[in-house]
Backbone atoms as SQL, in Angstrom:
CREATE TABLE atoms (id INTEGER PRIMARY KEY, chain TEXT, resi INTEGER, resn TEXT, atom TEXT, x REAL, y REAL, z REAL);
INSERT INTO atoms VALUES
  (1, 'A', 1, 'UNK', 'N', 179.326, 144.828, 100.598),
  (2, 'A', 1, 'UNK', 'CA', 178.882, 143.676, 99.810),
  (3, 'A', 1, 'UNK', 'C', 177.699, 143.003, 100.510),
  (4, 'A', 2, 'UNK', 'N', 177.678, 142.781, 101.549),
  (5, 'A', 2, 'UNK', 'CA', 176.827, 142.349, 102.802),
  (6, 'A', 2, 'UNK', 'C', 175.433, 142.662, 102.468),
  (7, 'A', 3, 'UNK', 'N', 175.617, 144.384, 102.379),
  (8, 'A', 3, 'UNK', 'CA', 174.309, 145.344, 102.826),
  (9, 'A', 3, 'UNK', 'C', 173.794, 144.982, 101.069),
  (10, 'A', 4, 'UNK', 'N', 174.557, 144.832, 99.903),
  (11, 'A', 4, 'UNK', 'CA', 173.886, 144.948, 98.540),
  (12, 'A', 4, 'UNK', 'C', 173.127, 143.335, 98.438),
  (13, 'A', 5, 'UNK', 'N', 173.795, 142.669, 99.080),
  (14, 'A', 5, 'UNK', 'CA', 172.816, 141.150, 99.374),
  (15, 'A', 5, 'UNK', 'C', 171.406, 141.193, 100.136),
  (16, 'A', 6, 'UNK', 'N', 171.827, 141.914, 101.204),
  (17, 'A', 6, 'UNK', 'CA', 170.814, 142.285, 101.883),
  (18, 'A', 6, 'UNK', 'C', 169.537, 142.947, 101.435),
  (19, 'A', 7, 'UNK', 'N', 169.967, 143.438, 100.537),
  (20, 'A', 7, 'UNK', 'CA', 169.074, 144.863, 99.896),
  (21, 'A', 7, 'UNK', 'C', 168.542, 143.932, 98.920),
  (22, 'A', 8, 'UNK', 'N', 169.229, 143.129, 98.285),
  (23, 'A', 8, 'UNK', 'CA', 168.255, 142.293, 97.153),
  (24, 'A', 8, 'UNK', 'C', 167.667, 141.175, 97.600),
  (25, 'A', 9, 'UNK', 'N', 167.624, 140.597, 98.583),
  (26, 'A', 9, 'UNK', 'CA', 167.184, 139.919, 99.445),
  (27, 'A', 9, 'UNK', 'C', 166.008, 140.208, 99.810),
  (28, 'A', 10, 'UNK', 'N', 165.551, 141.547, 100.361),
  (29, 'A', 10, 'UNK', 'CA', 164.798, 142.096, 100.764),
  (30, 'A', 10, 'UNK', 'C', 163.818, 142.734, 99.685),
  (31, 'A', 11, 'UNK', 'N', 164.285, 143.259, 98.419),
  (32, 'A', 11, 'UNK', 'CA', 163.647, 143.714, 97.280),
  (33, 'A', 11, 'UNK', 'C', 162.851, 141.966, 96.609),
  (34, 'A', 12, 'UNK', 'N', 163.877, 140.829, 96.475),
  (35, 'A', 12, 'UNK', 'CA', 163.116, 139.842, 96.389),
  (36, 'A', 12, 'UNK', 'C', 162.058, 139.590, 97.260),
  (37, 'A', 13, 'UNK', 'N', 162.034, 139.156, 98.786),
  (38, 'A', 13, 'UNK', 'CA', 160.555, 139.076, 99.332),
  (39, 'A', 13, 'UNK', 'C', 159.667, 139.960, 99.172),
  (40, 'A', 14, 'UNK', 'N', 159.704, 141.326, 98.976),
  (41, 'A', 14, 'UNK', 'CA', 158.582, 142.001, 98.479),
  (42, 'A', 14, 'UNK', 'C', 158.161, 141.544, 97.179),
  (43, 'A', 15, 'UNK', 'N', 158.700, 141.259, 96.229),
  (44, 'A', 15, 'UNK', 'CA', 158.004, 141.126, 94.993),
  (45, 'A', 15, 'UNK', 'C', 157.564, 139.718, 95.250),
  (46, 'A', 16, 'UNK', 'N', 158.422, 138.444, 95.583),
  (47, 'A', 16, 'UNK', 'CA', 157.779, 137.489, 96.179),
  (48, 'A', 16, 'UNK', 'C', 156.430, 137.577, 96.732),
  (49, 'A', 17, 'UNK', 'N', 155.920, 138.512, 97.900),
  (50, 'A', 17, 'UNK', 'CA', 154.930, 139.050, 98.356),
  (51, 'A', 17, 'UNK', 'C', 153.708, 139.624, 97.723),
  (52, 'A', 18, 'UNK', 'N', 154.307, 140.752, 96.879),
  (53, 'A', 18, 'UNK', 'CA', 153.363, 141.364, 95.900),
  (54, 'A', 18, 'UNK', 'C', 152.978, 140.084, 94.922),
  (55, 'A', 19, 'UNK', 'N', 153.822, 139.104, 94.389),
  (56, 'A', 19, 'UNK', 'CA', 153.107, 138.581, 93.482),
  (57, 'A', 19, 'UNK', 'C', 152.198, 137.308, 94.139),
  (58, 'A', 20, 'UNK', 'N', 152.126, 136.897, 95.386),
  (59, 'A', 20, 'UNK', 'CA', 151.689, 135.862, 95.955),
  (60, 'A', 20, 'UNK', 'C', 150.161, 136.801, 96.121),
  (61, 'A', 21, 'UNK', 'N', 150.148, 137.879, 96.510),
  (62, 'A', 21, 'UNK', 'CA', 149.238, 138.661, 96.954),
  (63, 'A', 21, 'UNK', 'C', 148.339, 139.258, 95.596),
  (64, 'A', 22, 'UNK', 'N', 148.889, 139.170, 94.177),
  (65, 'A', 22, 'UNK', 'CA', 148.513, 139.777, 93.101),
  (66, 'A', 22, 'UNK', 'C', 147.217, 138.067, 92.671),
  (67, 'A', 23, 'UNK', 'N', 148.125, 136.873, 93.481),
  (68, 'A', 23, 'UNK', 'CA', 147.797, 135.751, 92.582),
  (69, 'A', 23, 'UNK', 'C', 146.556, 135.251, 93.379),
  (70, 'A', 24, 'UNK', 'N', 146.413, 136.447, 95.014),
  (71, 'A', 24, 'UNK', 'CA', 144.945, 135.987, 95.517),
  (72, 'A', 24, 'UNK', 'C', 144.305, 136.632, 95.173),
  (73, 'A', 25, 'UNK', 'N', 144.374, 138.087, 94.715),
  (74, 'A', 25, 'UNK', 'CA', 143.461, 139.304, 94.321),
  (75, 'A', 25, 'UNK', 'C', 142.712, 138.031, 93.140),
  (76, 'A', 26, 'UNK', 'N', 143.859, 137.595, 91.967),
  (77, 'A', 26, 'UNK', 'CA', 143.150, 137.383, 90.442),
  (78, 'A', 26, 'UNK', 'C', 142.197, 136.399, 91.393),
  (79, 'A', 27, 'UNK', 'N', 142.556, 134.927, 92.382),
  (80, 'A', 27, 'UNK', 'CA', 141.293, 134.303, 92.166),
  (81, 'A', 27, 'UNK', 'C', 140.212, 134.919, 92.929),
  (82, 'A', 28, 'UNK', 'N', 140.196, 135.865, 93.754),
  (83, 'A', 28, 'UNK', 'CA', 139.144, 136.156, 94.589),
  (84, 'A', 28, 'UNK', 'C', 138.773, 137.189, 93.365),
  (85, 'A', 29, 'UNK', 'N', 138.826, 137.807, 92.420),
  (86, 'A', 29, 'UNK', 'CA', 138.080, 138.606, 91.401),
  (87, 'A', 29, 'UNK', 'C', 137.124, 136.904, 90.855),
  (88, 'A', 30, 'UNK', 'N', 137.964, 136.256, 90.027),
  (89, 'A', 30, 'UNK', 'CA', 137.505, 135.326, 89.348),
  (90, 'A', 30, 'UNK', 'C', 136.512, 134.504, 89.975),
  (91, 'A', 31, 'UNK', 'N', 136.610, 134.093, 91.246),
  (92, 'A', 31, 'UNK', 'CA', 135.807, 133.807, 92.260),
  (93, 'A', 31, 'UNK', 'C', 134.308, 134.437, 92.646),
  (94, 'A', 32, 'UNK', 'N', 134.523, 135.766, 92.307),
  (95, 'A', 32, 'UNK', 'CA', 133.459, 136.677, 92.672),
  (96, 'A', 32, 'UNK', 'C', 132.541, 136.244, 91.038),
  (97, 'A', 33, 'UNK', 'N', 133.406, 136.733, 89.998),
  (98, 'A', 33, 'UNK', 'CA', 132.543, 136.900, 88.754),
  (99, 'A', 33, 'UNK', 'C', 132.169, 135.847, 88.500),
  (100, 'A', 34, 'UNK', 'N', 132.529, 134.239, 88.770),
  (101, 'A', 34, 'UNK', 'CA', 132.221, 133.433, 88.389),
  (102, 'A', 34, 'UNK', 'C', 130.814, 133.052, 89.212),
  (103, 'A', 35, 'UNK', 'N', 130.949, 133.391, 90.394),
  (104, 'A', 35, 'UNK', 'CA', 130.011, 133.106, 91.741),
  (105, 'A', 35, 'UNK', 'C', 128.519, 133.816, 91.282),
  (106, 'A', 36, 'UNK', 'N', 128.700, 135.440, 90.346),
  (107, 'A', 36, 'UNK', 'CA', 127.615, 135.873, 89.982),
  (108, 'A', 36, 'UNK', 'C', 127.365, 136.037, 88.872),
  (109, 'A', 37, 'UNK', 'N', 127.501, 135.234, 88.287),
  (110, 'A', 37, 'UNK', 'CA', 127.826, 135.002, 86.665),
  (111, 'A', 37, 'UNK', 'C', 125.861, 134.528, 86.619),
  (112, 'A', 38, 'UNK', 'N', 124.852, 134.552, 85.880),
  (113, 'A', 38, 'UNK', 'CA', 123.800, 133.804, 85.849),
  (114, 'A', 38, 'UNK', 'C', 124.011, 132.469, 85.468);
């Protein structure tokens, strides 16, 4: 029971991760296009 807590525990901070990391990609794109936008 331990190890299946554990395991989703751990599957949560990655996606936690991936999506913190998805939400700097969007502004550093948006950042860029806006920066060379004319």
């Amino acid at each position: 029971m331990r190890y299946l807590v554990n395991y989703s525990s751990a599957n949560f901070a990655l996606l936690n991760t991936a999506h913190v990391d998805a939400v700097v990609v969007v502004r550093v794109v948006v950042v860029v296009v806006v920066g060379s936008a004319p």
